[in-house]
C-alpha positions in Angstrom: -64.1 123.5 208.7 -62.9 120.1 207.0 -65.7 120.5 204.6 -64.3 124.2 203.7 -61.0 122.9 203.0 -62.4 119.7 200.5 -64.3 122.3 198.8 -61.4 124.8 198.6 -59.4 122.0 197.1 -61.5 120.7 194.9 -62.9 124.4 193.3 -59.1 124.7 192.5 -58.4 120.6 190.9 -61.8 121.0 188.5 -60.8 125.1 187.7 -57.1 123.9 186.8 -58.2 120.8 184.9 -60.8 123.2 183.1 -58.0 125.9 182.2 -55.8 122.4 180.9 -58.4 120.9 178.5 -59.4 124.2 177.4 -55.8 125.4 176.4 -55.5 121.9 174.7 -57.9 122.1 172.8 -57.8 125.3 171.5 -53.9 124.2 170.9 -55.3 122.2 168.3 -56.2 125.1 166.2 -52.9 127.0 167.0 -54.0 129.9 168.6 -52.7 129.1 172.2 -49.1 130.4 171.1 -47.3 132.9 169.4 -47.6 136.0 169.2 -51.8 136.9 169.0 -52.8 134.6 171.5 -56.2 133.7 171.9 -56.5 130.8 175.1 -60.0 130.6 175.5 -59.1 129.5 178.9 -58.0 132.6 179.9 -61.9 133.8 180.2 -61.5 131.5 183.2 -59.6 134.8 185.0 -62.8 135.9 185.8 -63.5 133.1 188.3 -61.9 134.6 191.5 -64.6 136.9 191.0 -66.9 133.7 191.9 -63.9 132.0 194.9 -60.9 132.5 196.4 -60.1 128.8 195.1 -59.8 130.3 191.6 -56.4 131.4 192.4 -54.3 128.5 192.7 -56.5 126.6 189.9 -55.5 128.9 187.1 -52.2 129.2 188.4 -52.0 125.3 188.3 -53.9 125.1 185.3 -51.6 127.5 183.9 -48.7 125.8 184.7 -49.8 122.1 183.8 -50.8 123.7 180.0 -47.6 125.1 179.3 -45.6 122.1 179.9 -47.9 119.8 178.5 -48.0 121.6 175.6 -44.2 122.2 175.1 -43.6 126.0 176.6 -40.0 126.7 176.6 -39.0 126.8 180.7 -39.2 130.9 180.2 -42.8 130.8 179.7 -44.0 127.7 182.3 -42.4 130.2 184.8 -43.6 133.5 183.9 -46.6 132.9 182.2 -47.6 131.2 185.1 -46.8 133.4 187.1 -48.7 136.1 185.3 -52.1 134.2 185.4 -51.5 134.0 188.9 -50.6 138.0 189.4 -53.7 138.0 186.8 -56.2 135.9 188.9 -55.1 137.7 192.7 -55.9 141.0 190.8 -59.0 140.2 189.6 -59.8 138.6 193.4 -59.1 141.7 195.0 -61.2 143.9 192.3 -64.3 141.7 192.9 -66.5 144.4 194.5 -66.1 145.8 190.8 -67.5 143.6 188.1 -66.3 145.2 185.1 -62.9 146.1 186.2 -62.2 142.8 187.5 -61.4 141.7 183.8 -58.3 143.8 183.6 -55.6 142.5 185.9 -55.2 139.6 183.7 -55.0 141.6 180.3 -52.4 144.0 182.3 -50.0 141.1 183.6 -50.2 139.1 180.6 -49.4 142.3 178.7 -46.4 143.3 180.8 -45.0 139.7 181.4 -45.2 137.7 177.9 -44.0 140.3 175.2 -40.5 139.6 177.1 -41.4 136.2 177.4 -41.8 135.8 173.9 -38.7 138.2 172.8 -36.2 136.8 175.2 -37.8 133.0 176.3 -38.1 132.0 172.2 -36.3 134.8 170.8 -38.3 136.4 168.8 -37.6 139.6 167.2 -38.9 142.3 165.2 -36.4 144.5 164.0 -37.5 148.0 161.8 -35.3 150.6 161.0 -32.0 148.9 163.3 -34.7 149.1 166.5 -36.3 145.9 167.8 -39.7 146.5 168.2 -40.6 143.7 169.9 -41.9 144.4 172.8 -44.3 146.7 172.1 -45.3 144.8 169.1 -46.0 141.9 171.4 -47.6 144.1 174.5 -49.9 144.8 171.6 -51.1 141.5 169.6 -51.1 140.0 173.5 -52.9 142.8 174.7 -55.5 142.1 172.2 -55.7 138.5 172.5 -56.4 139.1 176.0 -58.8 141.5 175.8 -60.6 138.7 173.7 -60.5 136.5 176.1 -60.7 137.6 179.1 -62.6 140.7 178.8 -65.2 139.9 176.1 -65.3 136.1 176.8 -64.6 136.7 180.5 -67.5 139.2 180.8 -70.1 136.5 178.9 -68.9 134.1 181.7 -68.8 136.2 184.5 -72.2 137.1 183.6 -73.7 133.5 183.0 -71.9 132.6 185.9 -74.0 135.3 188.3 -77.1 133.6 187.5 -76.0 130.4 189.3 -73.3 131.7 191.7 -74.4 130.3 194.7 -75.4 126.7 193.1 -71.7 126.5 191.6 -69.2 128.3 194.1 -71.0 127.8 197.7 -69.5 128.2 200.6 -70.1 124.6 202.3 
C-alpha cells in the first residue's frame, strides 16, 4: 500500500516538473502567452489516460508555470484550474482514446478567453461590440487543439507502446 502511495506521489512531482520546464522553455520563444497559445506542455493532458497521478501533476505543474512565469493572479487561478477540469475530463474519457484529447481543448476554451479579456484586459472592439471572447475561444481553441490533440495524440500513442514500463502500478 505504502509503495502505491510513493508511486502516486512521485508520477504527480516528475509529471508537474515536466509541464514546468516544458512551459519554460517554450516561454522562451513567446508562445506560452497571449492570445494563440501554443504550451507544448499541454500535450501532457493526455497522461491521465496513462494514471490517475496525472491529475494533480498538471494541475501543479500548471500552477507552478504561471507564477513562475509572471501570470497575472486571474490566470494562476483559473488557468489552473482549467488544466485540472482538463486533465479529470480526460481521466474519466480514458476507455476512449481519441476523445480523451478534448476535455482539455474544451476547458481551456471556455475558461481563458475571459481570462485573457477580464484578467489582462484585453479587448477587441469592431463595430462598438467587443469581440473578445469569441475571438479568444477561437485562437485558444486552436492552440489547443495543437497541442493537446495533435501533439497529445503523437504522445498518447508513443506512450502506449511502453505503458506498463512507465505508469505501473507497483
Amino acid at each position: 500500500m505504502r509503495n502505491k502511495k510513493v508511486l502516486f506521489l512521485t508520477q504527480a512531482a516528475v509529471i508537474a516538473a515536466i509541464y514546468v520546464v516544458l512551459t519554460i522553455f517554450i516561454s522562451a520563444f513567446n508562445l506560452a502567452s497571449g492570445a494563440i497559445q501554443v504550451r507544448i506542455s499541454e500535450a501532457l493532458t493526455i497522461l491521465p489516460f496513462f494514471t490517475p497521478a496525472a491529475i494533480p501533476g498538471l494541475a501543479i505543474g500548471c500552477l507552478l508555470s504561471n507564477l513562475l512565469t509572471g501570470a497575472a493572479v486571474y490566470d494562476v487561478v483559473f488557468g489552473s484550474l482549467a488544466t485540472l477540469l482538463g486533465a479529470v475530463g480526460t481521466y474519466l474519457l480514458r476507455k476512449h482514446k481519441f476523445l480523451c484529447t478534448l476535455p482539455p481543448v474544451i476547458a481551456n476554451m471556455v475558461i481563458i478567453p475571459f481570462v485573457l479579456r477580464y484578467g489582462y484586459g484585453l479587448a477587441m472592439e469592431v463595430g462598438g461590440h467587443d469581440l473578445a471572447i469569441p475571438f479568444y475561444m477561437l485562437t485558444v481553441g486552436a492552440g489547443e487543439v495543437i497541442c493537446c490533440c495533435i501533439l497529445g495524440s503523437v504522445l498518447l500513442n508513443a506512450l502506449a507502446k511502453v505503458r506498463n514500463v512507465i505508469f505501473k502500478n507497483e
